[in-house]
N, C-alpha and C positions, 0 to 999 in steps of 0.2 A: 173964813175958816182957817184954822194955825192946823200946817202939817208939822208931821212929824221928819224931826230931821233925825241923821246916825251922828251921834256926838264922839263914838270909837268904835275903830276895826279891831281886835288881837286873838292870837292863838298860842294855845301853849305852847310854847319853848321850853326843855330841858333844859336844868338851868347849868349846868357844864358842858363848854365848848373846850372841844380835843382838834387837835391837829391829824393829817393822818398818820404821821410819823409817830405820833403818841398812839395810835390806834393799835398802831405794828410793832408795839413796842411794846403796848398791855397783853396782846396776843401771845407776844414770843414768837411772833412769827422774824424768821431768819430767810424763808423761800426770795431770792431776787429777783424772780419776774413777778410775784406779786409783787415787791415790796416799790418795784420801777412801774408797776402798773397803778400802785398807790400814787407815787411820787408824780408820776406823769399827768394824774387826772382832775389838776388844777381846781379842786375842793380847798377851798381855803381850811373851810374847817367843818365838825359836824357838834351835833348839840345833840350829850346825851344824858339819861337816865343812872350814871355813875357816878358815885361822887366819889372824886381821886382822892380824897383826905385817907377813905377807909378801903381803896382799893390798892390790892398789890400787885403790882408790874407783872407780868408770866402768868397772872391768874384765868386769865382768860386763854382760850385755844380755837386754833380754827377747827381740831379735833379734839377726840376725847381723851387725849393724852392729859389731858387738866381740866381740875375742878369745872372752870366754866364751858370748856368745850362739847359740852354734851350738850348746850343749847345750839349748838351749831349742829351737831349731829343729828338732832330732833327734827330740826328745821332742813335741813337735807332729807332724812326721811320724809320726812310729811312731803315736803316740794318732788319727791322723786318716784314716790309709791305710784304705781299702775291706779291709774281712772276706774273704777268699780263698770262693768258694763252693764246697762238697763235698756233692757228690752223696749222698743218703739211701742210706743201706743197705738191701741187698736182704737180707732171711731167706728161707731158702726153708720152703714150708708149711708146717704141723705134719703128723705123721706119723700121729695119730689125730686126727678132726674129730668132731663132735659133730652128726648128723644128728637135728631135735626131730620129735615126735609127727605127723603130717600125714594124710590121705584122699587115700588114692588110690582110681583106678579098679582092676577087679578084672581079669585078662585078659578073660576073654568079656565085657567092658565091659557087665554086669549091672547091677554095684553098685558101690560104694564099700568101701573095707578101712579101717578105723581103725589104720594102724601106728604103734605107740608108738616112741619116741627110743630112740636107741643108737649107742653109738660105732663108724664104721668106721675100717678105717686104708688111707690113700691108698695107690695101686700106684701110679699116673702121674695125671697133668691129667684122665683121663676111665675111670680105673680106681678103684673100691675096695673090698675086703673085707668084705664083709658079716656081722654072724653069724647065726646061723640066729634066729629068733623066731616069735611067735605073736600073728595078727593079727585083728581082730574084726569081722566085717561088721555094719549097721545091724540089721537084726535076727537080730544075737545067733549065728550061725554063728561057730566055730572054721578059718580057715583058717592050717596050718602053711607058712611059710615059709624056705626051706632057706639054709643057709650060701651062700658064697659072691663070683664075681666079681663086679660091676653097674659100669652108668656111676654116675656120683654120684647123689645124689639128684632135684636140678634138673634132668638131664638124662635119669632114668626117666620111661620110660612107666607101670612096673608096680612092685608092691612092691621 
């Protein structure tokens, strides 16, 4: 079997490479700490989308004091504008919940039932499906308890 092999890597390149001193120069920028924060940041060079034949030195701005500087404006806007705020989404519950082990009272509030965990599945806010189990009082009785509707759990009184 002949794989396949990559015969070339490339990516466009702008085919004009500036210096950044020429960058601060098309600008008209005059500011010194940019122009030392330019100089300091050991960019040899950058490759752009300008061709110097048909561009004029000063035509660009870092504001909109000139022609081109209102693309820099724009892009401050945009970069600077407040986040839109959006509302969190609602899910609504899950449809089985996971009710854990707990002691309840017994009805003739005698004793205490040890009812082990299990899943019910919601009807409405203060409905849910029970299924039947088998619950164990402190000493050791078998009390069965049957399928069924109930309020949730936090909201029983009884198993």
């Amino acid at each position: 079997m002949i794989l396949p092999k990559i015969a070339a890597v490339a990516t466009a390149t702008p085919p004009h490479r500036f210096t950044q001193m020429q960058l601060l120069t098309m600008t008209g920028d005059t500011d010194a700490t940019r122009r030392g924060f330019f100089d300091r940041s050991d960019i040899a060079g950058r490759f752009l989308f300008v061709d110097p034949a048909r561009f004029a030195y000063g035509q660009m701005s870092w504001s909109g004091t000139a022609p081109g500087g209102a693309i820099f404006d724009r892009l401050d806007r945009l970069m600077t504008q407040p986040v839109q705020q959006v509302p969190a989404p609602t899910a609504p519950p899950p449809v089985d919940m996971w009710v854990p082990d707990r002691y309840v009272q017994t009805p003739q509030g005698d004793s205490s039932v040890v009812v082990p965990g299990y899943w019910g599945r919601r009807l409405s806010d203060h409905e849910v499906y029970t299924p039947s189990f088998v619950g164990a009082t402190p000493d050791g009785n078998v009390m069965n308890l049957p399928a069924g509707v109930r309020p949730p759990a936090n909201e029983r009184q009884a198993p």
